[in-house]
PDB file of N, H, CA, C and O in Angstrom:
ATOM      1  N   UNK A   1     -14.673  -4.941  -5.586  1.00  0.00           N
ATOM      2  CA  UNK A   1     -13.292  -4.749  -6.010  1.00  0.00           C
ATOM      3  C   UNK A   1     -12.418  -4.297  -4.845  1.00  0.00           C
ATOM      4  O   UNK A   1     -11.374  -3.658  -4.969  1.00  0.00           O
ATOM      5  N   UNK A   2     -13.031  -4.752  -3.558  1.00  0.00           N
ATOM      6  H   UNK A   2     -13.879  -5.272  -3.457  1.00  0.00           H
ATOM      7  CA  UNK A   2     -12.415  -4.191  -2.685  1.00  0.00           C
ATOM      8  C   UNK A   2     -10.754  -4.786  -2.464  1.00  0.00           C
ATOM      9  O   UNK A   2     -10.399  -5.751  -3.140  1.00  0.00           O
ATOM     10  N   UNK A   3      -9.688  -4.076  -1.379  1.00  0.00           N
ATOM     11  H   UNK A   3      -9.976  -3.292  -0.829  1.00  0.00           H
ATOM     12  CA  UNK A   3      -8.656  -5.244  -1.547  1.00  0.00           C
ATOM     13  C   UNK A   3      -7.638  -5.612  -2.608  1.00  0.00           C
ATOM     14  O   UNK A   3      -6.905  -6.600  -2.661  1.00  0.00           O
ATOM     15  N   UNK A   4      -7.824  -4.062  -3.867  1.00  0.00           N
ATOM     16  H   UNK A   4      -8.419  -3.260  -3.824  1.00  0.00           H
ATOM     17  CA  UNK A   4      -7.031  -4.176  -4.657  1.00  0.00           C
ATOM     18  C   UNK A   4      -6.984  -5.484  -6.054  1.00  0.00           C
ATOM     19  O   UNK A   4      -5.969  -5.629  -6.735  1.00  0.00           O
ATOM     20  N   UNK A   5      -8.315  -6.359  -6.281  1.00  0.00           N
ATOM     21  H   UNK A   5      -9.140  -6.240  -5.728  1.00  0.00           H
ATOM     22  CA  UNK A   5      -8.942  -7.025  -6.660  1.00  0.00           C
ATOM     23  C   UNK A   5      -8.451  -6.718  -8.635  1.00  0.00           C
ATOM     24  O   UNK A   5      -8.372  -7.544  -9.544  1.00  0.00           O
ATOM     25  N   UNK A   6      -8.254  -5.442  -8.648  1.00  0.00           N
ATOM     26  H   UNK A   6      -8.318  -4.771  -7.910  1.00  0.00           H
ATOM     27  CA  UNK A   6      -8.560  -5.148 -10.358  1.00  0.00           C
ATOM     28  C   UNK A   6      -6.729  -4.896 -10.291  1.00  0.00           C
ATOM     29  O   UNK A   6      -6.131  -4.715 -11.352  1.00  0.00           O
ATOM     30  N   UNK A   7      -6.159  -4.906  -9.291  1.00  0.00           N
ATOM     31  H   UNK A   7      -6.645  -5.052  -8.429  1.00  0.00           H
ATOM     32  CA  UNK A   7      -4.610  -5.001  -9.472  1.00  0.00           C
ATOM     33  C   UNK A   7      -4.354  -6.499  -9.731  1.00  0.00           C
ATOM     34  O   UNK A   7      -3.589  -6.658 -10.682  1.00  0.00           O
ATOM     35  N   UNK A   8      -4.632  -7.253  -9.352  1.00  0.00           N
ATOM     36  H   UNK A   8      -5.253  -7.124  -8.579  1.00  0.00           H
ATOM     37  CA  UNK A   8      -4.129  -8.527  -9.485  1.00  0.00           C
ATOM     38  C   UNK A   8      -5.216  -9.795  -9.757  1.00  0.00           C
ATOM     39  O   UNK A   8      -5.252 -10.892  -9.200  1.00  0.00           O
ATOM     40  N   UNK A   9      -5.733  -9.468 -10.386  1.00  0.00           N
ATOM     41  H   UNK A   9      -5.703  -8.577 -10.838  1.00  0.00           H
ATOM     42  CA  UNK A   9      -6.568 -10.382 -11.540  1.00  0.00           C
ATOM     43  C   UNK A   9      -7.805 -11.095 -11.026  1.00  0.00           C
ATOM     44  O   UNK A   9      -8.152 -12.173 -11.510  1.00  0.00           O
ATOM     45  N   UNK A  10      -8.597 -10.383  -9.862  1.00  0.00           N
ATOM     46  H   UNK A  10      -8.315  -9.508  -9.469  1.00  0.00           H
ATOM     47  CA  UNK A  10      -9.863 -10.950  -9.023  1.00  0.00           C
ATOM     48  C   UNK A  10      -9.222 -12.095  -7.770  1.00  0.00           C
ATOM     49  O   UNK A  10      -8.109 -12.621  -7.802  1.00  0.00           O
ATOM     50  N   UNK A  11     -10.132 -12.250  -6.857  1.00  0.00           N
ATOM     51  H   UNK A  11     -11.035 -11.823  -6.832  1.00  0.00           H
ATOM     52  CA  UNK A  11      -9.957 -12.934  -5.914  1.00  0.00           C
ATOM     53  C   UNK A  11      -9.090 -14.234  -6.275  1.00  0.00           C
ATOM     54  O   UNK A  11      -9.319 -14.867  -7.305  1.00  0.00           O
ATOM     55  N   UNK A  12      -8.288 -14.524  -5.557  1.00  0.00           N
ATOM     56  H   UNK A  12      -8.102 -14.009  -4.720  1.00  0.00           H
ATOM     57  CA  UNK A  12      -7.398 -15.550  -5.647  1.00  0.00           C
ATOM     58  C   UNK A  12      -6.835 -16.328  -4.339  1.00  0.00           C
ATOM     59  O   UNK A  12      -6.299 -15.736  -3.402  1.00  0.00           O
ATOM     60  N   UNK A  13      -7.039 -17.812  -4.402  1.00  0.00           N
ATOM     61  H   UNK A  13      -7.475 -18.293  -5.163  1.00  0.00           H
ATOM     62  CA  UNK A  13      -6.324 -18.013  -3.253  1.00  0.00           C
ATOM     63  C   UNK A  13      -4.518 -17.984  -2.512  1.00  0.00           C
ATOM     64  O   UNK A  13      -3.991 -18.117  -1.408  1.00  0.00           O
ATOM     65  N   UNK A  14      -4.101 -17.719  -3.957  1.00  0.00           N
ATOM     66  H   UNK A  14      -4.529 -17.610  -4.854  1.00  0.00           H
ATOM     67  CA  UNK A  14      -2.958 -17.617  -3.982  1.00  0.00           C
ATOM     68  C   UNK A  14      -2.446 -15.856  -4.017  1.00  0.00           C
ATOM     69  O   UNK A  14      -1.296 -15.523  -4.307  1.00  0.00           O
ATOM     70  N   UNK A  15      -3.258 -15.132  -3.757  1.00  0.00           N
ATOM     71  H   UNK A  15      -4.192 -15.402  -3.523  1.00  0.00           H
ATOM     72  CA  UNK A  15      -3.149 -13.731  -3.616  1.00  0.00           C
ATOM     73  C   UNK A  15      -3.215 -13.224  -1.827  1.00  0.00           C
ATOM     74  O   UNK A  15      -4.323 -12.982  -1.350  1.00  0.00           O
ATOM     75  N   UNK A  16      -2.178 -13.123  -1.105  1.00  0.00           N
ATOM     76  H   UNK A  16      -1.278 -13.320  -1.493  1.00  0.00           H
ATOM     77  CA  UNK A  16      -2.560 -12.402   0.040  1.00  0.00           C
ATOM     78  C   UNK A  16      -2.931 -11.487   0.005  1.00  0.00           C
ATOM     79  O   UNK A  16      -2.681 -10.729  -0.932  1.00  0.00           O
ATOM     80  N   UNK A  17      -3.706 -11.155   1.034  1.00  0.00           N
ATOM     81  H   UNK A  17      -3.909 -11.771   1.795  1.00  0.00           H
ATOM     82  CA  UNK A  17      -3.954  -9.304   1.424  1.00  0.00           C
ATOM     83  C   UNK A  17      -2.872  -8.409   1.401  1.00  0.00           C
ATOM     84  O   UNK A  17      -3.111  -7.216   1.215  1.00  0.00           O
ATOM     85  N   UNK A  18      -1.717  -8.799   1.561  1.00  0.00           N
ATOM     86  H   UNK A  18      -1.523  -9.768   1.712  1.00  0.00           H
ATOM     87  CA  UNK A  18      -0.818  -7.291   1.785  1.00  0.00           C
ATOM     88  C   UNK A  18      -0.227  -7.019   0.179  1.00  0.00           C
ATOM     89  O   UNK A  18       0.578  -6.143  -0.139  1.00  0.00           O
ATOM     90  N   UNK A  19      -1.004  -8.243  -0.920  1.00  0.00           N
ATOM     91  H   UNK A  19      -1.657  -8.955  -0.662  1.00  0.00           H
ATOM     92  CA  UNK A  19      -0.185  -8.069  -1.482  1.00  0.00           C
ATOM     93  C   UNK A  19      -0.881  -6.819  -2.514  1.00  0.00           C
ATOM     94  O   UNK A  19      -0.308  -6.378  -3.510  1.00  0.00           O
ATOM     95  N   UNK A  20      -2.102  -6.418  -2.073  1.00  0.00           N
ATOM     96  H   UNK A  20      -2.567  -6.776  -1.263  1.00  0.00           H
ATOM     97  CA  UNK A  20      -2.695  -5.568  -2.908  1.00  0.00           C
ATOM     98  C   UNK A  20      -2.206  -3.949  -2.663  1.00  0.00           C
ATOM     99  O   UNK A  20      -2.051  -2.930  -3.336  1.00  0.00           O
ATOM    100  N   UNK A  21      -2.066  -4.408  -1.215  1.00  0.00           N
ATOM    101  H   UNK A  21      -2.192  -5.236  -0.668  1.00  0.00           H
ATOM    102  CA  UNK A  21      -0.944  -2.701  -0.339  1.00  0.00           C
ATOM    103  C   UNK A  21       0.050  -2.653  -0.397  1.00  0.00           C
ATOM    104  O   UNK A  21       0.676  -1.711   0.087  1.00  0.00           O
ATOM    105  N   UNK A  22       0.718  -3.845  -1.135  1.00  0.00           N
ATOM    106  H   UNK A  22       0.209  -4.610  -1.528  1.00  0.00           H
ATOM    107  CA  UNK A  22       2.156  -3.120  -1.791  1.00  0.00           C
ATOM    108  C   UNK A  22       2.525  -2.827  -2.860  1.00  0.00           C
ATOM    109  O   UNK A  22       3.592  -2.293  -3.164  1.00  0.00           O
ATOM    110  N   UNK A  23       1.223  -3.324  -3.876  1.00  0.00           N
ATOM    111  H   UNK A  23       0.357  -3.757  -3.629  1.00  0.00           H
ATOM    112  CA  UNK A  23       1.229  -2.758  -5.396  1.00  0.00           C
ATOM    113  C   UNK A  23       0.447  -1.040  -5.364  1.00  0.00           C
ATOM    114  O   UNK A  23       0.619  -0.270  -6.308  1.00  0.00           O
ATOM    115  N   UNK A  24      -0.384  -0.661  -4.147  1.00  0.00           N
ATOM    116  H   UNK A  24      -0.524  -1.287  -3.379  1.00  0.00           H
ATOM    117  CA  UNK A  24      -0.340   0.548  -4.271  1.00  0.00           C
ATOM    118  C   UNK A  24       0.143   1.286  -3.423  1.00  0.00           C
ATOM    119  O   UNK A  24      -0.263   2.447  -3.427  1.00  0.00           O
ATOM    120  N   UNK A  25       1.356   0.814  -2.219  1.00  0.00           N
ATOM    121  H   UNK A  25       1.686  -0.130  -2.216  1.00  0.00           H
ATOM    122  CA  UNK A  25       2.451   1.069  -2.192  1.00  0.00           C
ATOM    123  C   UNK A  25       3.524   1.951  -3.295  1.00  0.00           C
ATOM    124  O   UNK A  25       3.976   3.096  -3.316  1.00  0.00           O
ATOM    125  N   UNK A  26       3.622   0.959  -4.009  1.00  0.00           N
ATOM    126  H   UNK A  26       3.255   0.029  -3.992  1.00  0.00           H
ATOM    127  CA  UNK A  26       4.530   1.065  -4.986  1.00  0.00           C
ATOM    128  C   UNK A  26       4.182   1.672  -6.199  1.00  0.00           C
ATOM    129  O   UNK A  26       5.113   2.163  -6.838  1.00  0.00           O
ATOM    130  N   UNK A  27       2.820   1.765  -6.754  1.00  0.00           N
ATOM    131  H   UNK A  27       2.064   1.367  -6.235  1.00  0.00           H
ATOM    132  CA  UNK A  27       2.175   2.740  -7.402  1.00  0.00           C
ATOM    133  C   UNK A  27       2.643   4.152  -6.718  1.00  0.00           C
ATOM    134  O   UNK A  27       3.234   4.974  -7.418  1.00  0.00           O
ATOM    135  N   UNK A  28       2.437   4.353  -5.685  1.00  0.00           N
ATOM    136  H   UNK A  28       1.956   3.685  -5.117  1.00  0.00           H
ATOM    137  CA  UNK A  28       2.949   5.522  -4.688  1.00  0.00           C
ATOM    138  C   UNK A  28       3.809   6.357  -4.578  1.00  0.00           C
ATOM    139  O   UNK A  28       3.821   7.581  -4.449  1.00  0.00           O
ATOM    140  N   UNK A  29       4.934   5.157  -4.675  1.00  0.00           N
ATOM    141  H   UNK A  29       4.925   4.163  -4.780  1.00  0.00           H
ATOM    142  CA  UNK A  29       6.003   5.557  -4.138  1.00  0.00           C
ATOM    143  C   UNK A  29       6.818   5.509  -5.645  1.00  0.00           C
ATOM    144  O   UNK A  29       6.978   6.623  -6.145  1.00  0.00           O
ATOM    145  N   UNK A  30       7.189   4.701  -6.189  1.00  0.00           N
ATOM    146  H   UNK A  30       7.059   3.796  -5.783  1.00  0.00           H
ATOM    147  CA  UNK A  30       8.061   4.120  -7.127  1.00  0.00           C
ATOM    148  C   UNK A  30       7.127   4.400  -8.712  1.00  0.00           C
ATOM    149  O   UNK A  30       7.722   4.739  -9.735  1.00  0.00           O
ATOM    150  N   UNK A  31       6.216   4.273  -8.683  1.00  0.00           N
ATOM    151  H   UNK A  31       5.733   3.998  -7.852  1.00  0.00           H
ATOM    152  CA  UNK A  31       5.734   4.823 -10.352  1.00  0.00           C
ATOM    153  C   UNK A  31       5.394   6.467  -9.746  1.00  0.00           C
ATOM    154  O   UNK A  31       5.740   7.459 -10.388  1.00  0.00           O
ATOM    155  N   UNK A  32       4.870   6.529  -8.787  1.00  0.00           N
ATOM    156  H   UNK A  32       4.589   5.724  -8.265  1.00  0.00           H
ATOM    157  CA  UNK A  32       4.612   8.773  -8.844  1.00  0.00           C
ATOM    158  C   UNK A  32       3.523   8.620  -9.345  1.00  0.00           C
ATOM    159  O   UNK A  32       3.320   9.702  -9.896  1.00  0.00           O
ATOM    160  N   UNK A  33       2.206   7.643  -9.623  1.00  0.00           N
ATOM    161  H   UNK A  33       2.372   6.764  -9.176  1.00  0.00           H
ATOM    162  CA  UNK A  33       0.954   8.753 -10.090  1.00  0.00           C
ATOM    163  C   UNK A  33       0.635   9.520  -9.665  1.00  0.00           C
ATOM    164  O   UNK A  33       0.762   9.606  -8.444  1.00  0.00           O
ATOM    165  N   UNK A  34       0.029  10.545 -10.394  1.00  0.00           N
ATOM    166  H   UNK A  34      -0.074  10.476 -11.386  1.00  0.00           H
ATOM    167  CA  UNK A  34      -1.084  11.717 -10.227  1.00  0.00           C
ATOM    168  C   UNK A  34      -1.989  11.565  -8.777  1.00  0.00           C
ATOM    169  O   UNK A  34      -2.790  10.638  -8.664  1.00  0.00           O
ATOM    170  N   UNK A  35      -1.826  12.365  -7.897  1.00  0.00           N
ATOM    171  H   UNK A  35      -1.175  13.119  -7.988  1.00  0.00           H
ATOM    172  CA  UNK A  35      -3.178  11.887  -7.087  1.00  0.00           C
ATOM    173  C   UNK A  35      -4.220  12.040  -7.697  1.00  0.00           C
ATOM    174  O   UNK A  35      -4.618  10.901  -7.455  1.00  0.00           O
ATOM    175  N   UNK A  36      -4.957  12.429  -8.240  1.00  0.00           N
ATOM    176  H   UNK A  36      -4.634  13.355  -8.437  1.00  0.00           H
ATOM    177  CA  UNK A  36      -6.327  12.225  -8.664  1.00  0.00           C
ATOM    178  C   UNK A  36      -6.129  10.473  -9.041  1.00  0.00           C
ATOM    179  O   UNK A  36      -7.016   9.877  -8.429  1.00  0.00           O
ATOM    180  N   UNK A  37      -5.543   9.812  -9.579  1.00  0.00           N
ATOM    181  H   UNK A  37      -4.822  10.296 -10.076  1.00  0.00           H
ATOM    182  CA  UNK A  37      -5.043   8.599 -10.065  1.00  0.00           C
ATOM    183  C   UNK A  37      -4.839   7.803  -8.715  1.00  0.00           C
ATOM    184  O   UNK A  37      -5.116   6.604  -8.748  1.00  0.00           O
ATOM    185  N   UNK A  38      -4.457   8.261  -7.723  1.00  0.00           N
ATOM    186  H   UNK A  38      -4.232   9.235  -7.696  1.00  0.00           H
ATOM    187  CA  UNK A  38      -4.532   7.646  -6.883  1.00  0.00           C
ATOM    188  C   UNK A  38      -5.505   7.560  -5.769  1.00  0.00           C
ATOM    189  O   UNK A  38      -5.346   7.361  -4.564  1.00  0.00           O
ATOM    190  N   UNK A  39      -6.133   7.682  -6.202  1.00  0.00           N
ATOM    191  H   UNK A  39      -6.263   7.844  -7.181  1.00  0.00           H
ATOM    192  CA  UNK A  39      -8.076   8.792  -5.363  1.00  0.00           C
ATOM    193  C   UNK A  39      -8.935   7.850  -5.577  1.00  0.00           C
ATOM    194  O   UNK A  39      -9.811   7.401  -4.838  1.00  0.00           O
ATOM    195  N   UNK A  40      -8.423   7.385  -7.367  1.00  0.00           N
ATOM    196  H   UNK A  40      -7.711   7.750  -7.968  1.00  0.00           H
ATOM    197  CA  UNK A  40      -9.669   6.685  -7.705  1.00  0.00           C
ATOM    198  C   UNK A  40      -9.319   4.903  -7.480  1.00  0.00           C
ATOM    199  O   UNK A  40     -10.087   4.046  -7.916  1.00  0.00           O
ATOM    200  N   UNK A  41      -8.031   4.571  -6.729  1.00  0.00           N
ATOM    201  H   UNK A  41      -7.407   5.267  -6.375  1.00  0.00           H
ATOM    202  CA  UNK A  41      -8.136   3.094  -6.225  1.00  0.00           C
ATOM    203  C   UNK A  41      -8.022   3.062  -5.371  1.00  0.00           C
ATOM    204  O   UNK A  41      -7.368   2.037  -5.175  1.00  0.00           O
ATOM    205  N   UNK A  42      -8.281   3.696  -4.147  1.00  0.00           N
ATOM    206  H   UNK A  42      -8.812   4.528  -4.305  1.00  0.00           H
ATOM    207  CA  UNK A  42      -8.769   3.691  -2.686  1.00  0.00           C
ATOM    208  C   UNK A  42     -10.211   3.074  -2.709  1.00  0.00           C
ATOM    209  O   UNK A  42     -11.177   3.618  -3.243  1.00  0.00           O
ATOM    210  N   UNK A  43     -10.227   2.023  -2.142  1.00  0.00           N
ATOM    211  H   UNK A  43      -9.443   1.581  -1.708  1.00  0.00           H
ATOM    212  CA  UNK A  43     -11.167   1.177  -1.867  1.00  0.00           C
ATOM    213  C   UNK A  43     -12.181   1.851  -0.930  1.00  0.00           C
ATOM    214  O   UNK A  43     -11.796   2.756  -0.191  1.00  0.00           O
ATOM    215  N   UNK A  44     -13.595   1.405  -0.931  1.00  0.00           N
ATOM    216  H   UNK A  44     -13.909   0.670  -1.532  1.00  0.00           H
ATOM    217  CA  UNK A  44     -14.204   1.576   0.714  1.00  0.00           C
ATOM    218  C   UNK A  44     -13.884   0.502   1.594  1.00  0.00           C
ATOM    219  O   UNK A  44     -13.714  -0.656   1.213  1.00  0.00           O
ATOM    220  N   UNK A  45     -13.767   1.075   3.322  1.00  0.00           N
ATOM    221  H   UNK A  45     -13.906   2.015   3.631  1.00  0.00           H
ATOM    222  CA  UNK A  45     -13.300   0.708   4.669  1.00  0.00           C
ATOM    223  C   UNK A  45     -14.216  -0.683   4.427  1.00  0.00           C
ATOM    224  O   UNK A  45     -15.229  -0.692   3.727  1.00  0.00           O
ATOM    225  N   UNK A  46     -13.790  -1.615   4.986  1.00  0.00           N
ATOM    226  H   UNK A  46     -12.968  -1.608   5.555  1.00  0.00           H
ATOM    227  CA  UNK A  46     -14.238  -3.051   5.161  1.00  0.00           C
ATOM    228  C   UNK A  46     -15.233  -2.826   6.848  1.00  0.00           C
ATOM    229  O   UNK A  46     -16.364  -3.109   7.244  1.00  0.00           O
ATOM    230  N   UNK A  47     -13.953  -2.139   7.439  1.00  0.00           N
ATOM    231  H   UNK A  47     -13.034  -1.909   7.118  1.00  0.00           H
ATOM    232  CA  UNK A  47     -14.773  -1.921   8.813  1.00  0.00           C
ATOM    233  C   UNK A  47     -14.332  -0.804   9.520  1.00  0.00           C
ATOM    234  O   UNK A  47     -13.687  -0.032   8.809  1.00  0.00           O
ATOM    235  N   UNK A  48     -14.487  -0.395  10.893  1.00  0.00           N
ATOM    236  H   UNK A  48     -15.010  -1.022  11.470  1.00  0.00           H
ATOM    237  CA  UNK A  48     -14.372   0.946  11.275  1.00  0.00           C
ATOM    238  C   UNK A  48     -12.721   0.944  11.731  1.00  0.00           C
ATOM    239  O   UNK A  48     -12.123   1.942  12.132  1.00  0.00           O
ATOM    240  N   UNK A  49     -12.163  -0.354  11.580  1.00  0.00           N
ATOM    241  H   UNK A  49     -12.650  -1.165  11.255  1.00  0.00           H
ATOM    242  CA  UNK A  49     -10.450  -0.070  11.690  1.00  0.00           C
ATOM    243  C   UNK A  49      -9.903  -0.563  10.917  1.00  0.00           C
ATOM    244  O   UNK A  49      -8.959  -1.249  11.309  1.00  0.00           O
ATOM    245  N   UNK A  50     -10.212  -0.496   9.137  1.00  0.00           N
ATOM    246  H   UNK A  50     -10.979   0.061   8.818  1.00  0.00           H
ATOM    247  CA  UNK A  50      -9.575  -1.092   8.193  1.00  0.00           C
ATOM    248  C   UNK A  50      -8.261  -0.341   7.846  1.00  0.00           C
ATOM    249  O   UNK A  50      -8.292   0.554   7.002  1.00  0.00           O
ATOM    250  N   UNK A  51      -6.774  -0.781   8.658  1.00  0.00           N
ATOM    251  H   UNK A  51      -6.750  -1.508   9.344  1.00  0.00           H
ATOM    252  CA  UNK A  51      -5.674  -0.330   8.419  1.00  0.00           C
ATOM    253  C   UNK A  51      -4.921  -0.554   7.250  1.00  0.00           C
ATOM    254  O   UNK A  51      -3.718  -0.301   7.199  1.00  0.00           O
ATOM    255  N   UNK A  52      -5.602  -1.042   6.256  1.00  0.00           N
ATOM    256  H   UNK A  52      -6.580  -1.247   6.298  1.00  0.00           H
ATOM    257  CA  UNK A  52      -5.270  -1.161   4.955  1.00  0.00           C
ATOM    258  C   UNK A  52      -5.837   0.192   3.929  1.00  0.00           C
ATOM    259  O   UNK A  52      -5.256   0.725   2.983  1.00  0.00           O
ATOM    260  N   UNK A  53      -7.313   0.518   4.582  1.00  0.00           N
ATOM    261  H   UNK A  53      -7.785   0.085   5.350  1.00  0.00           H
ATOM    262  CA  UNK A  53      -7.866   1.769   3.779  1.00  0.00           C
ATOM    263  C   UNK A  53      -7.308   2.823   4.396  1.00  0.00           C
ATOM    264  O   UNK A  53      -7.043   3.720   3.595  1.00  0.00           O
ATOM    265  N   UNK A  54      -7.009   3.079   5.578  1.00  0.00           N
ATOM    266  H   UNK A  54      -7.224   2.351   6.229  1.00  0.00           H
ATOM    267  CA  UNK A  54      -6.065   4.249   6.349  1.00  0.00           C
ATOM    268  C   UNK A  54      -4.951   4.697   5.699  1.00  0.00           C
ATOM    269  O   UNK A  54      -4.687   5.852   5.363  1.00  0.00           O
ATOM    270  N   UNK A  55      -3.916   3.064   5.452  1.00  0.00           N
ATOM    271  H   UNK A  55      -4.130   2.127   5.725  1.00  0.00           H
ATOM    272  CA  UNK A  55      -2.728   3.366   4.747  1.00  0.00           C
ATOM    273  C   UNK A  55      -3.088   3.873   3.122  1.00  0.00           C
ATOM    274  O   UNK A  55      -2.607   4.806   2.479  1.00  0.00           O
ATOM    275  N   UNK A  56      -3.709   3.269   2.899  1.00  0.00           N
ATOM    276  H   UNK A  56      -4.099   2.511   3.421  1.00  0.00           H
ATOM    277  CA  UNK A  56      -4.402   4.025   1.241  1.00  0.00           C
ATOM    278  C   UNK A  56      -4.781   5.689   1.189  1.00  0.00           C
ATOM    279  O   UNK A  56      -4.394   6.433   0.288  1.00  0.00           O
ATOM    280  N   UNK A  57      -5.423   6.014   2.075  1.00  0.00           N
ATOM    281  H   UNK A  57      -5.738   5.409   2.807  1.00  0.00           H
ATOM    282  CA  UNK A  57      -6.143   7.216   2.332  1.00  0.00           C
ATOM    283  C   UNK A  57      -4.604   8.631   2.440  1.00  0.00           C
ATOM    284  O   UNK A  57      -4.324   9.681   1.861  1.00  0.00           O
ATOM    285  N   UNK A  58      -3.889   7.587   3.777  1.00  0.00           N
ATOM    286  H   UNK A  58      -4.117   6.735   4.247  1.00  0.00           H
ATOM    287  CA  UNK A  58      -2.636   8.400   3.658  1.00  0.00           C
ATOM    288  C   UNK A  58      -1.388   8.912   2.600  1.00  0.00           C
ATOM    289  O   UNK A  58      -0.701   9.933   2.590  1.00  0.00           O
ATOM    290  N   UNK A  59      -1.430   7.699   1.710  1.00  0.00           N
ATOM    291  H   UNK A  59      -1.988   6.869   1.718  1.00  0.00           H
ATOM    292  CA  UNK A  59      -0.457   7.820   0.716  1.00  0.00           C
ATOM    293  C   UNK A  59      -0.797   8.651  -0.273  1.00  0.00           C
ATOM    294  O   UNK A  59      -0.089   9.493  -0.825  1.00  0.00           O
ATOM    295  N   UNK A  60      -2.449   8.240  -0.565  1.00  0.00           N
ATOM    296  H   UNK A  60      -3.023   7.556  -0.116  1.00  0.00           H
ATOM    297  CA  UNK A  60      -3.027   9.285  -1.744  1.00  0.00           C
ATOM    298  C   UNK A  60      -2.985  10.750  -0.913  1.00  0.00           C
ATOM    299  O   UNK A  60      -2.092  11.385  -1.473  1.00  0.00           O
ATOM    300  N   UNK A  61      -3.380  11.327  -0.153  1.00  0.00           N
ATOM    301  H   UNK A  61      -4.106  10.811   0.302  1.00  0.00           H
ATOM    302  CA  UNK A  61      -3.224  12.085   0.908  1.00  0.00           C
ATOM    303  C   UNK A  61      -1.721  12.947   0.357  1.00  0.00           C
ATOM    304  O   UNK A  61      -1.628  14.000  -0.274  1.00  0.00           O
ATOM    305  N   UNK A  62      -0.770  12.130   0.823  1.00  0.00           N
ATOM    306  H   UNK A  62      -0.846  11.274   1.336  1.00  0.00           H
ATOM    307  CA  UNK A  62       0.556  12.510   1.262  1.00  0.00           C
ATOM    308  C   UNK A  62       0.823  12.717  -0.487  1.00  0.00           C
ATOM    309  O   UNK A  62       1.385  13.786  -0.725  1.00  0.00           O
ATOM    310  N   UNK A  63       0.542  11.950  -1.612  1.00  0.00           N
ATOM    311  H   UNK A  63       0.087  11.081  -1.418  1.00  0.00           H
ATOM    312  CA  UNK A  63       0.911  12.728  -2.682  1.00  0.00           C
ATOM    313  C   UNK A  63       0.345  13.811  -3.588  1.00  0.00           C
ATOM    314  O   UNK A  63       0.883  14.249  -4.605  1.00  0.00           O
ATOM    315  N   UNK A  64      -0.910  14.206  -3.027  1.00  0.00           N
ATOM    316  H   UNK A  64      -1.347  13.850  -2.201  1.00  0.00           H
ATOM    317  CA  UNK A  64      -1.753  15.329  -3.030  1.00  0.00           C
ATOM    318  C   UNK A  64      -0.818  16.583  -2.371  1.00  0.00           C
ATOM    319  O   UNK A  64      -0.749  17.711  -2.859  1.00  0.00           O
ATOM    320  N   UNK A  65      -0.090  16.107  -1.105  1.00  0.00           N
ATOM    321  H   UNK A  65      -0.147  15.190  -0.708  1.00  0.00           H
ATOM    322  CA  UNK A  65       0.494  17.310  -0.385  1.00  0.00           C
ATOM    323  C   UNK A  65       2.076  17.349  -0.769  1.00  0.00           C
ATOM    324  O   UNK A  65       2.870  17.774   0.071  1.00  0.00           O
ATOM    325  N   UNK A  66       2.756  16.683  -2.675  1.00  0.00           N
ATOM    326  H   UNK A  66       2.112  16.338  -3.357  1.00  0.00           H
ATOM    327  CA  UNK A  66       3.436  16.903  -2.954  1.00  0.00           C
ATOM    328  C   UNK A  66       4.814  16.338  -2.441  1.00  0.00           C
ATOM    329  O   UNK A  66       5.912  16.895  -2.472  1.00  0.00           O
ATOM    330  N   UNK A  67       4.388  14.740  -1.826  1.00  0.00           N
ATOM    331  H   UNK A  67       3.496  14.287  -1.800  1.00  0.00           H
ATOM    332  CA  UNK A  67       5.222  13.937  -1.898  1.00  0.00           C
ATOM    333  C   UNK A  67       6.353  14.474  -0.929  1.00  0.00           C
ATOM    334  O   UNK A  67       7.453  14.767  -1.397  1.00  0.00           O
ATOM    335  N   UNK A  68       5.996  14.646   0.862  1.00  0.00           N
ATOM    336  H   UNK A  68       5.102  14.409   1.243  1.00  0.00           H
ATOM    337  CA  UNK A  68       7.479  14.807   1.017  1.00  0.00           C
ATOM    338  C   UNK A  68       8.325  13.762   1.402  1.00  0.00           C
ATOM    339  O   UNK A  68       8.835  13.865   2.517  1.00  0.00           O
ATOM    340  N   UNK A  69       8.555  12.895   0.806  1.00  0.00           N
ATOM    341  H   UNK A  69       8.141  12.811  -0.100  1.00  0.00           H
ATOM    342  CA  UNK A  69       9.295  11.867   0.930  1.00  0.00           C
ATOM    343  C   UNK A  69      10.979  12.289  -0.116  1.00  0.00           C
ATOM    344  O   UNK A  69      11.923  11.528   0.092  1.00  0.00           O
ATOM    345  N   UNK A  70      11.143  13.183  -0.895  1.00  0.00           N
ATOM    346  H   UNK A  70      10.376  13.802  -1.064  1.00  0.00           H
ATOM    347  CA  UNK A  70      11.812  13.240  -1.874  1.00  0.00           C
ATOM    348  C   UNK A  70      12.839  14.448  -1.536  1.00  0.00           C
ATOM    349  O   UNK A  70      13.693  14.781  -2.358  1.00  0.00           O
TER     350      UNK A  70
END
């Protein structure tokens, strides 16, 4: 399920990669879940520089430490 896979309906060829990091993007930013909620769709790293699980790691991260974006 890596890749955001259970956001947008299993592997698809018509599904890019970024498009799974901007639905939890936007989970993030624009719906506000719970971090614990956001803990549990952080994927595991594909590889030792997967900048897609970094940006995941950070956002859940950053709304654990109460969102200072607001």
């Amino acid at each position: 399920m890596a890749y955001g896979d259970r956001f947008i309906g299993g592997e698809n060829y018509t599904s890019p990669m970024h498009f799974s990091r901007a639905l939890f993007a936007g989970t993030a930013y624009i719906e506000k879940l719970p971090p614990d909620r956001l803990f549990a769709f952080v994927d595991v790293p594909w590889c030792k520089g997967d900048f897609a699980f970094m940006e995941k790691c950070a956002l859940a991260l950053r709304a654990s430490a109460g969102r200072g974006w607001e």
